[in-house]
C-alpha positions as CSV (number, residue, x, y, z in Angstrom):
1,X,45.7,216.9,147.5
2,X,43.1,214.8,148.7
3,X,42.3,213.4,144.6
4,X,45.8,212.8,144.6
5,X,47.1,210.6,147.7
6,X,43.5,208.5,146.1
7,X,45.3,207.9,143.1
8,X,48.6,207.3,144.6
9,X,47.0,204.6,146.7
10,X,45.4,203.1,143.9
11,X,48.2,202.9,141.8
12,X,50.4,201.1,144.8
13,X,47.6,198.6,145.1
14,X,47.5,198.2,141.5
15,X,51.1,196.8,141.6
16,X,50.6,194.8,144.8
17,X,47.6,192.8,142.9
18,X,48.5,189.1,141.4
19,X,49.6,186.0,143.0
20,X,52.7,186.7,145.8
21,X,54.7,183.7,144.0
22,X,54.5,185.9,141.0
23,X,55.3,189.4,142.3
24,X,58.4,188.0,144.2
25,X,59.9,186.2,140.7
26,X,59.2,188.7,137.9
27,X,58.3,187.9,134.8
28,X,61.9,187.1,133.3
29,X,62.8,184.6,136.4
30,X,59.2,183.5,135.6
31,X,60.2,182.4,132.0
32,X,63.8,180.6,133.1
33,X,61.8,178.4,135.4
34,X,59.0,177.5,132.8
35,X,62.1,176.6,130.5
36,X,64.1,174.6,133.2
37,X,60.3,172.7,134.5
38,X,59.6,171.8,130.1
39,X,63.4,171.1,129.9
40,X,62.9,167.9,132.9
41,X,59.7,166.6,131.7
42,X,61.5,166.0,128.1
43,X,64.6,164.9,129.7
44,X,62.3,162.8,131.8
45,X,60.3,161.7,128.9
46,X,63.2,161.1,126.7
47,X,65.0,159.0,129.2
48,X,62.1,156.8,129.5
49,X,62.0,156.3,125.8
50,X,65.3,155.1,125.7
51,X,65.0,152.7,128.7
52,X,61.7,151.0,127.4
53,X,60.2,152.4,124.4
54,X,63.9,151.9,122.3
55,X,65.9,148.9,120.8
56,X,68.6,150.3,122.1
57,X,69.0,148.9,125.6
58,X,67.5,145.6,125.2
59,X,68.4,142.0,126.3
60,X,69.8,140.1,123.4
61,X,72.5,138.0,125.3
62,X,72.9,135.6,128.1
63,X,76.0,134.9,129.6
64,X,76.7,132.1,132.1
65,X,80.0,131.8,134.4
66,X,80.9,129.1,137.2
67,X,79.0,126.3,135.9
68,X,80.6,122.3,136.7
69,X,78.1,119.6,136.4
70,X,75.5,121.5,134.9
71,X,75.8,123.2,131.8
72,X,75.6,127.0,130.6
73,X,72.3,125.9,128.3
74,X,70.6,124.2,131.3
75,X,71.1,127.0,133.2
76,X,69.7,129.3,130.1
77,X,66.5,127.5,129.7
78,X,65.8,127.2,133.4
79,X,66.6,131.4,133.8
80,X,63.9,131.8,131.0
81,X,65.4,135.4,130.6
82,X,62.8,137.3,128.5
83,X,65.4,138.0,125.5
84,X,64.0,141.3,123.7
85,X,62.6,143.1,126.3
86,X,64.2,146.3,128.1
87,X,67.2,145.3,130.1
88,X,66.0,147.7,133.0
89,X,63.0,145.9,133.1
90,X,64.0,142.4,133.4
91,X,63.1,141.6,137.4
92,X,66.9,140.1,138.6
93,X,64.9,138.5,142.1
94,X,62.9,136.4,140.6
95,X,65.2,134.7,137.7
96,X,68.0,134.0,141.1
97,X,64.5,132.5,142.8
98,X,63.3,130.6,139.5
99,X,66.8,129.3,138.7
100,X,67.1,127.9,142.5
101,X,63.4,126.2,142.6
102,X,64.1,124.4,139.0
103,X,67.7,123.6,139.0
104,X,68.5,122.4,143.0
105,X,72.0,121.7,142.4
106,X,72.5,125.3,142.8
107,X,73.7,126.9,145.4
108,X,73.7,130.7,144.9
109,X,73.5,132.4,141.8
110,X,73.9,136.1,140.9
111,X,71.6,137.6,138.4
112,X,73.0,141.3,137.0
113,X,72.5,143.5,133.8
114,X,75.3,144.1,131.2
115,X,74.4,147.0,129.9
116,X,73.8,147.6,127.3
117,X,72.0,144.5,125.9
118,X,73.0,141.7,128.4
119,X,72.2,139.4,131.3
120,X,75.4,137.5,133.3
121,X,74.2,134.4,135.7
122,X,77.0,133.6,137.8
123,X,76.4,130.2,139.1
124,X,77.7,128.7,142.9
125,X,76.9,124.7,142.4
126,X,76.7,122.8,145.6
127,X,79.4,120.7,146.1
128,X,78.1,116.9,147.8
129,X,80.2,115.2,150.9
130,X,78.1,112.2,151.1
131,X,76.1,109.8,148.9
132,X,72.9,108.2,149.9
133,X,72.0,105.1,148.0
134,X,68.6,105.0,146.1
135,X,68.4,101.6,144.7
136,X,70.5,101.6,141.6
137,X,71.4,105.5,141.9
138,X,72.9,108.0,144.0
139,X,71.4,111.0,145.9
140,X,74.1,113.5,146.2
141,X,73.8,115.6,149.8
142,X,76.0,119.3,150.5
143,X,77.1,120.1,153.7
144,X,74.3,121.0,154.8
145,X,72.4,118.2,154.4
146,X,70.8,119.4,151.5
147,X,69.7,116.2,149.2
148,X,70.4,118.0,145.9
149,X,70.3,115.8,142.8
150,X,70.2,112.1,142.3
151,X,72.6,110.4,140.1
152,X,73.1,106.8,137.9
153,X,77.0,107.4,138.5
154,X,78.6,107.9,141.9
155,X,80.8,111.1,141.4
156,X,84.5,110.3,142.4
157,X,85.8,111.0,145.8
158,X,82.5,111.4,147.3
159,X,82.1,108.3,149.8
160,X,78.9,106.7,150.5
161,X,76.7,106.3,153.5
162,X,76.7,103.2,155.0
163,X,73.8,103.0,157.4
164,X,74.9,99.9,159.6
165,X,73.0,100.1,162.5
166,X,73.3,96.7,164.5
167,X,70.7,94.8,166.5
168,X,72.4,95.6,169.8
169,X,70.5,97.4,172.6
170,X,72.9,100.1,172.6
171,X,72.1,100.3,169.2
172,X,68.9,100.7,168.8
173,X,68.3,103.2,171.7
174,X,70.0,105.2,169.4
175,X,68.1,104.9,166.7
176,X,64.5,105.5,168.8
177,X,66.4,108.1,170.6
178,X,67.4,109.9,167.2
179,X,66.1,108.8,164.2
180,X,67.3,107.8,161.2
181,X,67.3,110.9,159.5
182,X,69.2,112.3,162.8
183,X,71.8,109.8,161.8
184,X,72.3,110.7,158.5
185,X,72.8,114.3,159.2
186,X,75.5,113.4,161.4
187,X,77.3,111.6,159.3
188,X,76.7,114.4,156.8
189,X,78.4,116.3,160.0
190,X,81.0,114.2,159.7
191,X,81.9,113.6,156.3
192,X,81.9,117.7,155.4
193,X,84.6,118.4,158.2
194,X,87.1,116.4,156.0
195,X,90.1,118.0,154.8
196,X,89.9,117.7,151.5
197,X,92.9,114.5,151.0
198,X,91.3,112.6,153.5
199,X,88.0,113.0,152.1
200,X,89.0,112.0,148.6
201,X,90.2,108.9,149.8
202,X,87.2,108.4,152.3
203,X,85.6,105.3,150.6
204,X,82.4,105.2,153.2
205,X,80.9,106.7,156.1
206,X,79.6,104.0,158.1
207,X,77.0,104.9,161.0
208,X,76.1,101.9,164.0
209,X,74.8,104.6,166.3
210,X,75.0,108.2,167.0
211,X,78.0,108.1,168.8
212,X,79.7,105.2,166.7
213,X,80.6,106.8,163.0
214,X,83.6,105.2,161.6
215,X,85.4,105.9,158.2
216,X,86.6,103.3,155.7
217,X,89.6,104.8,153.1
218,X,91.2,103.6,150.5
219,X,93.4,100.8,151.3
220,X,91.7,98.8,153.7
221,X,92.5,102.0,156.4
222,X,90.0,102.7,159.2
223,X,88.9,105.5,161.6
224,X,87.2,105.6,164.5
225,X,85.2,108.6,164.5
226,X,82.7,109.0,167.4
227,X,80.3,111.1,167.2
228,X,80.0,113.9,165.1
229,X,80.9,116.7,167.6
230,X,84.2,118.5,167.5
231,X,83.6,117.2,163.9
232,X,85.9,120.3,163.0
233,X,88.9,119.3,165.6
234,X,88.2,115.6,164.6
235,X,89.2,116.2,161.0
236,X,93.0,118.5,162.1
237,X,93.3,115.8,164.5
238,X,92.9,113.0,161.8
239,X,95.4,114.9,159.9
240,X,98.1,115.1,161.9
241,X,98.0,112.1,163.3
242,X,97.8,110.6,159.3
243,X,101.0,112.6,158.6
244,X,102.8,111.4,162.0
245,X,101.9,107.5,161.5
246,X,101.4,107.2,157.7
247,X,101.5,103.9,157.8
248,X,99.4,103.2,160.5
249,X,96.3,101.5,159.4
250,X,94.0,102.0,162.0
251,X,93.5,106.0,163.3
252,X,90.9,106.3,166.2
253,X,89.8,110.5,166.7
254,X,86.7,109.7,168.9
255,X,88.5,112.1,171.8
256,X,90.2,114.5,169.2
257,X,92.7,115.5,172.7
258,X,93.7,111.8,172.6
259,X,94.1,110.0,169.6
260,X,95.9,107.0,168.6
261,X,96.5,104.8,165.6
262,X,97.8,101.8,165.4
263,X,98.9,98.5,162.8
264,X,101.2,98.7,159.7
């Protein structure tokens, strides 16, 4: 009896030797998960072929949309996309960041893969409100006073900084007060809160002080702006009052809750 509950226990612990992992899977779950773990490591292996290692999804065209004043070949050679090489690999951040710091004129610009061989650049130009003379050229300036590009040509219906400021005391407290370059981005203020017909036919932007900004249009018209706050109420105001009187050619905004206009 005794020889034989020996042998019984030996045999029990015979079975219960091994790794636990082992003894709870068996030997045919064992197999299944050795196929499923070689099955993801080729799958794994084969997926990275194709995304780098294969011609198939490469970069072999660049496509450019939204474009105005520049061109879709400027925009090409600034992007320097790195045609031939594997689309997934192609770093989007850095050709938006490259395209803004070589081509300024831009305002935005998205940079996305076409699979399966391609690279669109969807360009947002900025759009300039004011002109700042540079002695025979033009610097062009957003709306956000953004000094963009400089041009030989003034682009039509953009009107031009006039910086007038006169000798008078009032005058040029203003300017020690605020500086020239204050100034300017007022009248930037002022010239991007146009609605869009009065802006076309705003000829200059002409700045004494900071709160004397006046407008000259087309047609020997005037308006007395102010200052550049309430810019926004200034320029529905201005409209209005352009429709009401259209033959008025004087308007005067200054107090946006009070305007006038006057002559004919």
């Amino acid at each position: 009896m005794a020889g034989s509950a020996t042998a019984e226990r030996g045999a029990r612990q015979q079975e219960s030797s091994g790794p636990p992992l082992l003894r709870r899977l068996g030997p045919r779950r064992l197999r299944m998960i050795i196929i499923l773990v070689l099955a993801v490591v080729l799958l794994g292996g084969g997926t990275g072929w194709v995304l780098y290692g294969s011609q198939w999804l490469r970069v072999e065209r660049v496509a450019v949309s939204g474009t105005d004043v520049l061109t879709p070949q400027q925009v090409r050679r600034a992007a320097a996309v790195p045609v031939g090489s594997p689309l997934v690999s192609v770093d989007t951040d850095e050709i938006a960041a490259r395209l803004r710091r070589e081509l300024p004129r831009i305002d935005s610009v998205d940079v996305v893969r076409s699979w399966p061989h391609g690279i669109g650049l969807k360009v947002t130009e900025r759009t300039p409100v004011l002109l700042v003379r540079k002695g025979s050229n033009f610097v062009e300036v957003d709306d956000e006073g953004v000094r963009f590009a400089t041009v030989s040509t003034a682009p039509k219906g953009v009107p031009l900084l006039d910086m007038a400021v006169s000798s008078s005391r009032s005058a040029a407290a203003s300017l020690r007060r605020f500086g020239e370059a204050r100034l300017v981005r007022e009248a930037v203020k002022a010239a991007g809160s146009l609605p869009a017909p009065v802006a076309r036919a705003t000829r200059t932007v002409k700045v004494r002080s900071y709160d004397d900004i006046s407008l000259q249009l087309s047609g020997g018209r005037t308006v007395a702006w102010g200052s550049a706050e309430k810019s926004a109420a200034k320029g529905r105001t201005l409209t209005a009052l352009m429709k009401a009187a259209p033959s008025a050619r004087h308007f005067d905004v200054s107090a946006p809750t009070a305007p006038a206009s006057a002559g004919s």
